[in-house]
C-alpha positions as CSV (number, residue, x, y, z in Angstrom):
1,X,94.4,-51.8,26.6
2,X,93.7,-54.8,24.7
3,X,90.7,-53.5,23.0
4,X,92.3,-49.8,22.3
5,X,95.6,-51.4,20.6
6,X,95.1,-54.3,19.0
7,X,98.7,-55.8,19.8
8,X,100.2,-57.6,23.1
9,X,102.9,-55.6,24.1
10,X,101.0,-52.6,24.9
11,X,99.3,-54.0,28.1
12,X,102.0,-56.1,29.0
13,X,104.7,-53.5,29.0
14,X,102.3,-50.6,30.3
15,X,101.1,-52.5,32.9
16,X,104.6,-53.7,33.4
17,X,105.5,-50.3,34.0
18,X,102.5,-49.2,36.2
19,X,101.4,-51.9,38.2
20,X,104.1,-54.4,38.8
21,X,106.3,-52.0,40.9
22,X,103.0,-51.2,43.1
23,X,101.7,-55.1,43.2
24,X,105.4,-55.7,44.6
25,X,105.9,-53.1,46.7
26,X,102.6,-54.0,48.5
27,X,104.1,-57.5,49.2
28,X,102.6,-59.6,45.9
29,X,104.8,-62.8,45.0
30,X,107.0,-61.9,41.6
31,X,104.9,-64.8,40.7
32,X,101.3,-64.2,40.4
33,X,102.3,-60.7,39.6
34,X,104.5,-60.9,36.7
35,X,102.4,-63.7,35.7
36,X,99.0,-62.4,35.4
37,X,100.8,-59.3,33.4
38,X,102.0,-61.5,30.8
39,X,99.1,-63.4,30.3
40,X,97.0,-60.8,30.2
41,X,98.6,-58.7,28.0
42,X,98.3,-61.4,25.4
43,X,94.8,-61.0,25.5
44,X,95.7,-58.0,23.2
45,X,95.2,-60.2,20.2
46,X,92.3,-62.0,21.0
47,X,90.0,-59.1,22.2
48,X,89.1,-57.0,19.2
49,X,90.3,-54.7,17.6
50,X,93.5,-57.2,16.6
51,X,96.5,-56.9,14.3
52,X,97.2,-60.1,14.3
53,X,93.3,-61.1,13.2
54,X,93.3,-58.5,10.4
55,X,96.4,-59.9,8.9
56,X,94.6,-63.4,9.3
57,X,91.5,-62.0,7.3
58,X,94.0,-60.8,4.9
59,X,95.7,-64.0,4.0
60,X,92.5,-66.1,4.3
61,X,89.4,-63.9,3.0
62,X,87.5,-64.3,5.9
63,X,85.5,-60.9,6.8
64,X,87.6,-59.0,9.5
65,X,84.5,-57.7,11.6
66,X,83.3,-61.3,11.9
67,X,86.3,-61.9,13.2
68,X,86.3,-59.2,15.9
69,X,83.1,-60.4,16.9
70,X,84.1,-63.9,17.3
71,X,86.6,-62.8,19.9
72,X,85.1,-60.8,21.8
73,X,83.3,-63.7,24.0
74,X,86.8,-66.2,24.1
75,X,88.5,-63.2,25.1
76,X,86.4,-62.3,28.1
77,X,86.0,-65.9,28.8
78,X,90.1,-66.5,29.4
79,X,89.8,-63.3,31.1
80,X,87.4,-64.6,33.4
81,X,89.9,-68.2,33.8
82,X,92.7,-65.9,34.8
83,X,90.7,-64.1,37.1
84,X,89.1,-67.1,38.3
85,X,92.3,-68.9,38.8
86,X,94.1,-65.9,40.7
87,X,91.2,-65.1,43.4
88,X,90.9,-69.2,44.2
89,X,95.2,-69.4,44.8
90,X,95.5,-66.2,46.5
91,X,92.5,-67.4,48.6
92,X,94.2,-70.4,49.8
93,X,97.9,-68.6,49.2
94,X,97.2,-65.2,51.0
95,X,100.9,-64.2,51.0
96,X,100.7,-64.7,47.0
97,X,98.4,-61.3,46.6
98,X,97.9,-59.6,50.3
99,X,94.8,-57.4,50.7
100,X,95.2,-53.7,50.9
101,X,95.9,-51.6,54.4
102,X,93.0,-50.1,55.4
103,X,94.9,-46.8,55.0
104,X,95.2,-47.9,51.4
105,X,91.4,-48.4,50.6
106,X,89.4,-45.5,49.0
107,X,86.0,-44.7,49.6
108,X,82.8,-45.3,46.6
109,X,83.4,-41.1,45.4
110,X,87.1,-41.5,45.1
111,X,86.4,-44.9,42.9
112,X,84.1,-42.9,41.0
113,X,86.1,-40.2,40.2
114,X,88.9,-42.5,39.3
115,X,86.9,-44.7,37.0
116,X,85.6,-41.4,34.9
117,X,89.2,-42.0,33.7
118,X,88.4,-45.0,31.5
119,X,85.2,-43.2,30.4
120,X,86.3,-42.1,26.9
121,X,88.5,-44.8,26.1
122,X,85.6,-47.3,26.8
123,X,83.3,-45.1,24.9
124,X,86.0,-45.2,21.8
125,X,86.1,-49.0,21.9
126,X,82.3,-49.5,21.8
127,X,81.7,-46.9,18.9
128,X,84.2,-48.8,16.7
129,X,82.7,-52.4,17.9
130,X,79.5,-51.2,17.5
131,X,79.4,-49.8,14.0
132,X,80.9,-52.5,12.9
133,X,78.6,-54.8,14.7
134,X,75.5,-52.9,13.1
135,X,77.0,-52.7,9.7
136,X,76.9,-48.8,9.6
137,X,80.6,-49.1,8.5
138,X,82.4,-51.8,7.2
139,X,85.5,-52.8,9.3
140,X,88.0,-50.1,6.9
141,X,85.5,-47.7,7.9
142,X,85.8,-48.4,11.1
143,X,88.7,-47.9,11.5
144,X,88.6,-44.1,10.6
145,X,86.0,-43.4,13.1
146,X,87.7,-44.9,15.7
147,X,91.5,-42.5,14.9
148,X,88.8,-39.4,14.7
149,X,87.2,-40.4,17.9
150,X,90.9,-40.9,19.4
151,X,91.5,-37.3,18.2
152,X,88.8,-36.1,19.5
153,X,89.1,-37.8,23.2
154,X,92.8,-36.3,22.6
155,X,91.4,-32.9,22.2
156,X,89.0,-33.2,25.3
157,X,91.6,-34.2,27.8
158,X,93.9,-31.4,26.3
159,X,97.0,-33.6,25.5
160,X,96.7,-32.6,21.5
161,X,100.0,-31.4,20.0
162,X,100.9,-31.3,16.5
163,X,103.7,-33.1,16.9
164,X,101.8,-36.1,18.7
165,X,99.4,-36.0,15.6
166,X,102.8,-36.6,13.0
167,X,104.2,-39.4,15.7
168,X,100.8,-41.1,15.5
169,X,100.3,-40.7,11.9
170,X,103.9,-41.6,11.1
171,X,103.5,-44.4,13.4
172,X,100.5,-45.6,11.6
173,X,101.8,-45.3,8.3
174,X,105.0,-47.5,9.4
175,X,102.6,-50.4,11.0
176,X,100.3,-50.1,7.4
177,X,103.4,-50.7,5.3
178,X,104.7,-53.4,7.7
179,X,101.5,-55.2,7.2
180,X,101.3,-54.8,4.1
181,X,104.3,-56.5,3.0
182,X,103.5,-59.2,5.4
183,X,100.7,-59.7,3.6
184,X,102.3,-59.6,-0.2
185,X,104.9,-61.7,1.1
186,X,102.2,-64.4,2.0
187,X,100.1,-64.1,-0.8
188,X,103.3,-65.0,-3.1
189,X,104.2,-67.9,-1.0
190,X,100.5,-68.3,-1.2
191,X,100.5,-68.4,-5.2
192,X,103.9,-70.1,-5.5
193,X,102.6,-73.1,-3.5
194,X,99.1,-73.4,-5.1
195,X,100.5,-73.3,-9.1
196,X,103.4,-76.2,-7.7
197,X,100.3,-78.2,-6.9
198,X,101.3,-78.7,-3.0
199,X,98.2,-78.2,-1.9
200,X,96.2,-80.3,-4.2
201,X,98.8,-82.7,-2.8
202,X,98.1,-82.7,0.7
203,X,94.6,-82.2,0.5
204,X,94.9,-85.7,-1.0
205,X,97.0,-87.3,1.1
206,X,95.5,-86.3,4.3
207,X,91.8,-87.3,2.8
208,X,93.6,-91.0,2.2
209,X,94.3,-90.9,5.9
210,X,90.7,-91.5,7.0
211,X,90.5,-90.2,9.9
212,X,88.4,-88.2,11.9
213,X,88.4,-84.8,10.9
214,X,88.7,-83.2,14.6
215,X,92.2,-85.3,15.1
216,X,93.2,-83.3,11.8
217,X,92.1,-79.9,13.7
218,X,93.6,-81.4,17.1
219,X,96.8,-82.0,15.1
220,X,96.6,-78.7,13.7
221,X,96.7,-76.6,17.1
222,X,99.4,-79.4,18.4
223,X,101.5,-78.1,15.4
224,X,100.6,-74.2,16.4
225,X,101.9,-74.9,19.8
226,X,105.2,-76.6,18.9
227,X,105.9,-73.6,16.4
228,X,104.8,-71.0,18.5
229,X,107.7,-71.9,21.2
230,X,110.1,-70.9,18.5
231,X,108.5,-68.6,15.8
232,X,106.4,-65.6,16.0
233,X,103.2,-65.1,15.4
234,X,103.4,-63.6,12.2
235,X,106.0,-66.0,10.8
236,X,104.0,-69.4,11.6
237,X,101.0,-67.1,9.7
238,X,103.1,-66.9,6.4
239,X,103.8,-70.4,6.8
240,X,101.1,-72.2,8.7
241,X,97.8,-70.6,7.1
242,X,98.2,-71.5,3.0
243,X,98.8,-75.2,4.1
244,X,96.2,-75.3,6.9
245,X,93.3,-72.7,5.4
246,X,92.1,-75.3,2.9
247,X,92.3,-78.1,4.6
248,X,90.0,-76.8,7.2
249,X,87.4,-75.4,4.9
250,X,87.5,-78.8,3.0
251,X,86.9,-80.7,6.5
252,X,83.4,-78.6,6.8
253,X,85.0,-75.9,9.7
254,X,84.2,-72.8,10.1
255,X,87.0,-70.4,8.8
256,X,86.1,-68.1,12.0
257,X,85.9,-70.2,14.8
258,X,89.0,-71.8,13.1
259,X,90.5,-68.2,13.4
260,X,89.7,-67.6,16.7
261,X,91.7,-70.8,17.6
262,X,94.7,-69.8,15.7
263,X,94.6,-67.0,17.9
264,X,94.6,-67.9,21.0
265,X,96.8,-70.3,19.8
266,X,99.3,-67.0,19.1
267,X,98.6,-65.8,21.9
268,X,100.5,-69.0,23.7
269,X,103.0,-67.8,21.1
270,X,103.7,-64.6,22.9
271,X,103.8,-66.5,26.5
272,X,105.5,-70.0,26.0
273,X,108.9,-70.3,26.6
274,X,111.9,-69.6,25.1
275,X,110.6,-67.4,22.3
276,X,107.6,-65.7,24.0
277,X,107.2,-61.8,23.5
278,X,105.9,-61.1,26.4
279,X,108.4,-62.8,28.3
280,X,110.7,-60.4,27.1
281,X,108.7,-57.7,27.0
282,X,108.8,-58.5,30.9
283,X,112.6,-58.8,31.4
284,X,112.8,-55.1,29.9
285,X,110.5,-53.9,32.8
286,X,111.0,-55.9,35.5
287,X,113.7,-55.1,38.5
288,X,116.9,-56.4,38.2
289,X,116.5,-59.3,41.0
290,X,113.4,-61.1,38.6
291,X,115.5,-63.5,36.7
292,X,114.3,-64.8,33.4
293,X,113.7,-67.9,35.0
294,X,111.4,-66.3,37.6
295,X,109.6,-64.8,34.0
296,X,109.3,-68.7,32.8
297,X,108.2,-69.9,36.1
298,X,105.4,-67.3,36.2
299,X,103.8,-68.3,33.3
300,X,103.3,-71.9,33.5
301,X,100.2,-71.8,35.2
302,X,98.7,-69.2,32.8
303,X,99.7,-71.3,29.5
304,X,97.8,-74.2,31.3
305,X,95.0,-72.0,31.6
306,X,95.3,-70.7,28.0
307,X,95.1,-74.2,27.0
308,X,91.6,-74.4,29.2
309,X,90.1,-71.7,27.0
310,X,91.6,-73.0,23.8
311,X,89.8,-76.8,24.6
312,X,86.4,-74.6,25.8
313,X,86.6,-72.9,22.5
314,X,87.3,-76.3,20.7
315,X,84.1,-78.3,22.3
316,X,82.0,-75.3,22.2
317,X,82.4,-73.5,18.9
318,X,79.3,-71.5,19.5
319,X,81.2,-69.3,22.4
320,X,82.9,-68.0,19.3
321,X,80.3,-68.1,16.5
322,X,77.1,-66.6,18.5
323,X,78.3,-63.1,17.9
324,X,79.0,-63.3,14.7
325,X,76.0,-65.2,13.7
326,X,73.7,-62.0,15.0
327,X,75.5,-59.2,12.8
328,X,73.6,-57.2,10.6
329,X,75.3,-57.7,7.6
């Protein structure tokens, strides 16, 4: 889901919808189980393609598809924490996730025949990633290929209807324009706050502090963090990225890997408490016994864990920069 939409709530409220009444009927704790949805529906952002890193790219300059790239191994590394993390607790926490009945287990066919479900949609993802990976198509490009290839996997599996084509293109023209006016709202806040001479200003006084340059980025994703309790992701965007963006290209970072923690540091955005998306998201799809406070509860192990992968990043910038480093263009 992540890498077909691009945003968080479209794994987190699918899956919501799909798996959570399954994982409970078959005796999972509302914890793990509401939980790991959350979490991992704000992988939606990290794992390319991402809105929220093409509106980055837009107010920053940097080059979208290196961007995508630079995800793509954070992403599957927090995926791998998660996963990690849930096989070691239910391990020593059986009750937390119990295994399926034997009546309940399919044999290797019926999992074959199941996974020929994701065929297509994996397919999609990879064409997109990989043209942009091997600079046939620039990122814009891209994205065409990848709505003609949906259209054409929508065609194959029979589903196509005109009026699904006019919902999707209407749909895409309303995200575009919302976008878009993000972005023109940022670039004048942008403009207003260069010609006033703030940034000049700061640049100055945090180059008097002299101090080590990775307590100015460790103060930077502390400041993320606090902000992304309250405000949402795009909001801390507009504000956050005029002030920080210079500042971190003056200190010698790399405007990607810099990216790729801003991300992940949106994604705690969507997941920390009390103005998290996804918890939300949850409450809309959950049964009416899961409280919000069962939500909050839920998630505090997966912020820690978030955190993890945001440090690993940190102390190992190359987990985000090898991919980029070996495009073709």
């Amino acid at each position: 889901f992540a890498a077909m939409s691009g945003v968080s709530a479209a794994g987190t409220v699918t899956m919501g919808l799909i798996a959570l009444p399954s994982m409970l009927k078959r005796g999972y704790q509302k914890d793990i189980a509401v939980g790991t949805i959350s979490a991992g529906g704000s992988l939606g952002i990290l794992i390319p393609q991402s809105i929220i890193m093409v509106i980055f790219a837009s107010l920053t300059g940097e080059s979208v598809g290196r961007l995508f790239m630079g995800g793509v191994f954070p992403g599957l590394v927090l995926a791998g924490i998660f996963i990690v993390y849930i096989a070691i607790r239910c391990l020593f926490q059986p009750q937390l996730g119990p295994a399926l009945s034997r009546e309940e287990r399919v044999s290797f066919g019926q999992k074959f025949r199941l996974v020929r479900a994701v065929i297509l949609p994996i397919l999609l993802v990879l064409l997109v990633l990989g043209t942009i990976y091997t600079g046939i198509c620039t990122p814009t490009e891209a994205s065409a290929v990848g709505a003609f290839g949906a259209l054409i996997c929508t065609i194959i599996n029979r589903r196509f209807s005109w009026q699904m084509f006019k919902e999707a293109t209407l749909g895409a023209f309303r995200l575009s324009v919302m976008c878009g006016w993000i972005v023109l709202g940022a670039k004048c806040f942008t403009h207003v706050y260069t010609a006033t001479g703030a940034g000049d200003l700061i640049l100055t006084l945090i180059s008097g502090l002299q101090v080590n340059r990775w307590l100015i980025m460790i103060a930077m994703q502390f400041i993320l963090l606090i902000l992304g309790c309250f405000i949402d992701p795009i909001g801390i965007m507009m504000i956050t990225l005029p002030v920080f963006t210079p500042i971190v290209v003056a200190a010698g970072f790399n405007l990607v890997w810099f990216g790729i923690l801003f991300t992940i540091n949106m994604e705690l955005a969507y997941i920390t408490p009390p103005f998290g998306f996804n918890l939300f998201y949850m409450k809309g799809v959950v049964p009416e016994d899961i409280t919000m406070g069962d939500i909050y509860r839920s998630i505090v192990p997966f912020v820690g864990l978030e955190m993890i992968g945001l440090a690993l990043v940190m102390a190992f910038p190359q987990i985000a920069l090898w991919l980029p480093n070996t495009m073709k263009w």
